[in-house]
C-alpha positions as CSV (number, residue, x, y, z in Angstrom):
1,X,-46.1,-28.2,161.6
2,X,-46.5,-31.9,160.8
3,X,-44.1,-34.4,161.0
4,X,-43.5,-37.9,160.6
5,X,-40.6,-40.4,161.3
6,X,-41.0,-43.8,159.3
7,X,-39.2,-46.7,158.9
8,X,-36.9,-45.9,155.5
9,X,-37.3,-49.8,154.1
10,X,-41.1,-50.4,155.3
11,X,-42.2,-46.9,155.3
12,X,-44.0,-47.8,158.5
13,X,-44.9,-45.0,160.3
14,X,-42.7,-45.0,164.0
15,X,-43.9,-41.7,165.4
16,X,-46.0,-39.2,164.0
17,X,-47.3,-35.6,165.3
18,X,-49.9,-32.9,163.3
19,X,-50.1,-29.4,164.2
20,X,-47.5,-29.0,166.6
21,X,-45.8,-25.7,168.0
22,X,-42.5,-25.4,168.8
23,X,-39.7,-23.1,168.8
24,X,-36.4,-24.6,166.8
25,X,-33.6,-25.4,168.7
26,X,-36.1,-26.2,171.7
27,X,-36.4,-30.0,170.4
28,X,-36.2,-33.3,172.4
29,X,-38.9,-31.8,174.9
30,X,-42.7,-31.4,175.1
31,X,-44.2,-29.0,173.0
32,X,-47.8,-28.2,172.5
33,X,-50.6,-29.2,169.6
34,X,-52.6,-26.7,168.1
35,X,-56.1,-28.8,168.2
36,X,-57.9,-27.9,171.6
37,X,-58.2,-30.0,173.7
38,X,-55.2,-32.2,172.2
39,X,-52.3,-33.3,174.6
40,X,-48.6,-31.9,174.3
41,X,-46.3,-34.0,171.9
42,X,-42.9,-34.9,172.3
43,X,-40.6,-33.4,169.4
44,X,-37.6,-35.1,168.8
45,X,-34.3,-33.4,167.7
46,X,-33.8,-35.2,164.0
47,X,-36.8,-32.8,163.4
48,X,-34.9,-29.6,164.2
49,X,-31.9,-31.2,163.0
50,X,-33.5,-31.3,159.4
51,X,-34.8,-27.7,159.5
52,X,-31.5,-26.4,160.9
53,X,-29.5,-28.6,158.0
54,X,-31.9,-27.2,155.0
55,X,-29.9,-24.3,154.3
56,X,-30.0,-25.1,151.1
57,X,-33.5,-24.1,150.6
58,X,-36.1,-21.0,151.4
59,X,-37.8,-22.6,154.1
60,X,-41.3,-20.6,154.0
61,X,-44.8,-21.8,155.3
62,X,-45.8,-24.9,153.1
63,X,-42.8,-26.2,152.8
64,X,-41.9,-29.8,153.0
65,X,-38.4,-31.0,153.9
66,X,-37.4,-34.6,153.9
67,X,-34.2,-35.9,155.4
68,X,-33.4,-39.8,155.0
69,X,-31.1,-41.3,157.7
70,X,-29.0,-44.3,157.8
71,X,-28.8,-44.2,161.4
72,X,-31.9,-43.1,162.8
73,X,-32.8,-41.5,166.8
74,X,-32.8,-44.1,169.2
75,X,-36.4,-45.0,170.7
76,X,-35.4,-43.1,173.4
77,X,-35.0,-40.0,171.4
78,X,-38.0,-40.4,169.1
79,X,-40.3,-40.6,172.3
80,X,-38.9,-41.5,176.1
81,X,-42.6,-42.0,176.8
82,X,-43.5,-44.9,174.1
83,X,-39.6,-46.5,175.1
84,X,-40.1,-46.1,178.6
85,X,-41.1,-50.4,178.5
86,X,-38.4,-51.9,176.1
87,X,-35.2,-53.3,177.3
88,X,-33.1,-50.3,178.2
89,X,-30.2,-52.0,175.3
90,X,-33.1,-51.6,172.8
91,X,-34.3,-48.0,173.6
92,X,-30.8,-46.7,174.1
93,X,-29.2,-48.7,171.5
94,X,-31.7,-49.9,168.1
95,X,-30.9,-46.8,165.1
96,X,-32.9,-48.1,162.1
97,X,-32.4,-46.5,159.1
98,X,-35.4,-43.9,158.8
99,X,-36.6,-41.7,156.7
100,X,-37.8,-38.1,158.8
101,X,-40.8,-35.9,156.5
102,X,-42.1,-32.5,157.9
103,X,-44.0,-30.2,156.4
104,X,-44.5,-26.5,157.9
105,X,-47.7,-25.1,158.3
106,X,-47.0,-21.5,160.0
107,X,-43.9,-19.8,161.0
108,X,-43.9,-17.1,163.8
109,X,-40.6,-15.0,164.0
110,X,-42.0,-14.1,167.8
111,X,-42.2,-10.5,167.4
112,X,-45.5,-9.9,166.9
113,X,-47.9,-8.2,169.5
């Protein structure tokens, strides 16, 4: 699916990743992107963390879920790779209040041929 994790009072983009695959439960890790020739993106766990908290609703392909957070993932959880040069109090430490959107394209259950 597509996701995106903005800034909840600028609505500033911080990270954002389309057509990624990835198997829930398996997040704060690499996954891959469903564009050839596109490299792997990281998937942080606030995006599995809303899909697991949505019981609420029928989550079915299409769907959009949006979770607003008062404390946000640290840069280090949102991508190790794009925090990897801040000052290790900022990456492990800043948790703005963000706003995580992600909207699933396909759904594979894993028992198909």
């Amino acid at each position: 699916g597509d996701f995106v994790v903005a800034g909840a009072l600028s609505g500033s983009a911080l990270y954002r990743v389309e057509n990624a695959g990835w198997v829930l439960g398996e997040e704060g890790q690499e996954a891959f992107v469903n564009i050839p020739g596109a490299r792997r993106a990281w998937i942080p766990a606030c995006v599995g963390k809303i899909v697991r908290d949505a019981t609420w609703a029928l989550l079915y392909e299409g769907c959009r879920l949006e979770a607003r957070m008062q404390a946000g993932p640290t840069p280090m959880e949102l991508h190790p790779g794009l925090a990897k040069d801040l000052h290790w109090k900022r990456a492990w430490g800043h948790r703005p209040p963000v706003v995580v959107s992600l909207h699933i394209r396909t759904v594979d259950d894993g028992d198909a041929p």
